[in-house]
PLY file of the C-alpha trace (Angstrom):
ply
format ascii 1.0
element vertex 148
property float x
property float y
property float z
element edge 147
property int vertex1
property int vertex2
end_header
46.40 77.59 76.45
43.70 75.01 77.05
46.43 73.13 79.23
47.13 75.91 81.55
43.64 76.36 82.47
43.63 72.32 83.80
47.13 72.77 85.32
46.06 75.56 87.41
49.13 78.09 87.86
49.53 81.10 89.15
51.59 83.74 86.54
52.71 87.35 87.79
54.25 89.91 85.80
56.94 92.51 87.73
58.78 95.44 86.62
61.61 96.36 88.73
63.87 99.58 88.41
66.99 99.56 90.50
64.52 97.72 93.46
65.02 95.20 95.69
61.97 92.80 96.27
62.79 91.95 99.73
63.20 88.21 100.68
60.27 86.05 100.38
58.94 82.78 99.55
56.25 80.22 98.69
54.32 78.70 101.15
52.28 76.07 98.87
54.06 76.50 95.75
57.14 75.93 93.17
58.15 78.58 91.20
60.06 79.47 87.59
60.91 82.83 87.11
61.90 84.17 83.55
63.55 86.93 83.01
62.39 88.78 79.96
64.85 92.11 79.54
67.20 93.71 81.74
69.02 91.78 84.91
70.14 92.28 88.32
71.23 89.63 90.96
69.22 86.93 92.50
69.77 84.59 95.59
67.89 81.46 96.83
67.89 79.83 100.21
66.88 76.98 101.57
64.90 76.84 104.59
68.44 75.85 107.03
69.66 79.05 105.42
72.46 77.51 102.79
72.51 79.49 99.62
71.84 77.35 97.28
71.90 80.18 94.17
73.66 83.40 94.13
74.21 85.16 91.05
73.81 87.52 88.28
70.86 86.69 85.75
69.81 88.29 82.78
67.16 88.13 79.63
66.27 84.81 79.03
67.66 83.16 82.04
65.63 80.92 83.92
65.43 80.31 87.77
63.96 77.80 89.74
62.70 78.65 93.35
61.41 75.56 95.27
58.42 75.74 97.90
59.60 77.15 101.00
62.85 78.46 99.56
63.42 82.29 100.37
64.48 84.28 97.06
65.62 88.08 97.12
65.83 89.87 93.72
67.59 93.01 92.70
67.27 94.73 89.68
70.48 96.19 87.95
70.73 99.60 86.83
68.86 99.20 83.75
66.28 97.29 86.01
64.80 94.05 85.42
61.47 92.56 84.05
60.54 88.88 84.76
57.36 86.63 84.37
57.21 83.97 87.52
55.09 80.61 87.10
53.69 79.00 90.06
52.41 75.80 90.37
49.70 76.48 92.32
47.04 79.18 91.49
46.60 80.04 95.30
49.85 80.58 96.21
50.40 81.93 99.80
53.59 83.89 100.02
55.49 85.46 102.84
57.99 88.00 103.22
60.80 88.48 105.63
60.43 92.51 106.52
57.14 94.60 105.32
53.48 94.20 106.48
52.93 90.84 105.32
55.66 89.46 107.00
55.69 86.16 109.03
58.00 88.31 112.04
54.83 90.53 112.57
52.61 87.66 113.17
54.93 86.20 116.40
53.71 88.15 119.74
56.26 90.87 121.02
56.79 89.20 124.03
58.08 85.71 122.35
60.56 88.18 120.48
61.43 89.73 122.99
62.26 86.50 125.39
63.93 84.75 121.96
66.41 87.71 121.06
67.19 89.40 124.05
65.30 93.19 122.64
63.85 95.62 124.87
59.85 96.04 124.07
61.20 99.81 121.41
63.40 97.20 119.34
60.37 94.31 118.93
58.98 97.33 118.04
61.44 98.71 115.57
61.38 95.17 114.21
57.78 94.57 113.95
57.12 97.72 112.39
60.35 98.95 110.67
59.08 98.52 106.89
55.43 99.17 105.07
56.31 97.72 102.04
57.57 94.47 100.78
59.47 96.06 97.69
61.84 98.86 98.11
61.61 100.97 95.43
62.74 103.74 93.24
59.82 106.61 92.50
59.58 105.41 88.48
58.84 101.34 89.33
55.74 99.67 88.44
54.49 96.31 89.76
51.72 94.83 88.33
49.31 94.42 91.00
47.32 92.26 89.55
48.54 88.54 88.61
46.67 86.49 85.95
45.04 83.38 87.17
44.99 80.97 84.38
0 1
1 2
2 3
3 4
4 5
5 6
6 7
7 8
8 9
9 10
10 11
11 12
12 13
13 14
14 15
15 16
16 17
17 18
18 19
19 20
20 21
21 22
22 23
23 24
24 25
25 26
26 27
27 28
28 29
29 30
30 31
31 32
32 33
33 34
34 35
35 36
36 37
37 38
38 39
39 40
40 41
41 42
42 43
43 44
44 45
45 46
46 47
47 48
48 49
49 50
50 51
51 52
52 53
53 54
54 55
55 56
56 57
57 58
58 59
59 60
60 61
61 62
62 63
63 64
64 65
65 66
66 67
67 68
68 69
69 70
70 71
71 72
72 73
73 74
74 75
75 76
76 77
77 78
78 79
79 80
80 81
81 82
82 83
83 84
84 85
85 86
86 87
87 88
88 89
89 90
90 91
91 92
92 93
93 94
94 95
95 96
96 97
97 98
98 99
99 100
100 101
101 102
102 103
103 104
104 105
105 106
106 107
107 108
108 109
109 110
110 111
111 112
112 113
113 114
114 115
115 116
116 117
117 118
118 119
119 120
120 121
121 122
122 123
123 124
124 125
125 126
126 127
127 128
128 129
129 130
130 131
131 132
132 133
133 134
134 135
135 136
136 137
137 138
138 139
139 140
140 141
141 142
142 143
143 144
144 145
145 146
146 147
């Protein structure tokens, strides 16, 4: 334990029941994710948008996401549970859709001159998802991640 505390990571927890956490990724950060029971279906992308990871894991499986890689996670039927190490204990994620992400920072007008969309689809696009997880009514996410 006494090693963690000079390493600095960042540990979070998640619970997923037939969810999708949305695609995101690490901004400043590596991360291991260990899946403790259940499974579902994981892919990883590098930032020219190869997959470089699609497939099925399950308890005791181990994946590695590098910084700036964009991960989306699905939990099967049974749903999933997984632990995720970071390697740095201020790790700045972003997401793809939802509140946080990096689409609703970009001015409507650049999106609207990159893409071709009429001011109601920057809209749509901007504003089309409040939540970065999409969820079934029994999930829990620990909200919450322990800084050791």
């Amino acid at each position: 334990m006494v090693l963690l505390v000079f390493v600095r990571v960042l540990i979070n927890c998640l619970v997923l029941q037939s969810d999708i956490y949305v695609p995101h990724w690490s901004m400043n950060a590596n991360s291991v994710a260990y899946v403790t029971s259940g499974g579902g279906w994981v892919q990883v992308v590098n930032s020219q948008g190869k997959s470089v990871f699609s497939g099925a894991v399950g308890r005791g499986r181990v994946v590695v996401v590098p910084q700036n890689f964009a991960v989306a996670i699905q939990a099967g039927r049974d749903g999933m549970e997984y632990i995720v190490f970071r390697t740095n204990d201020r790790a700045m994620m972003g997401t793809l859709v939802g509140p946080t992400s990096a689409i609703t920072a970009i001015p409507g007008e650049v999106l609207a001159n990159a893409f071709g969309l009429s001011p109601e689809e920057v809209s749509e696009l901007k504003n089309n998802r409040k939540e970065a997880v999409l969820s079934s009514p029994a999930s829990h996410h620990s909200p919450n991640p322990l800084i050791v």
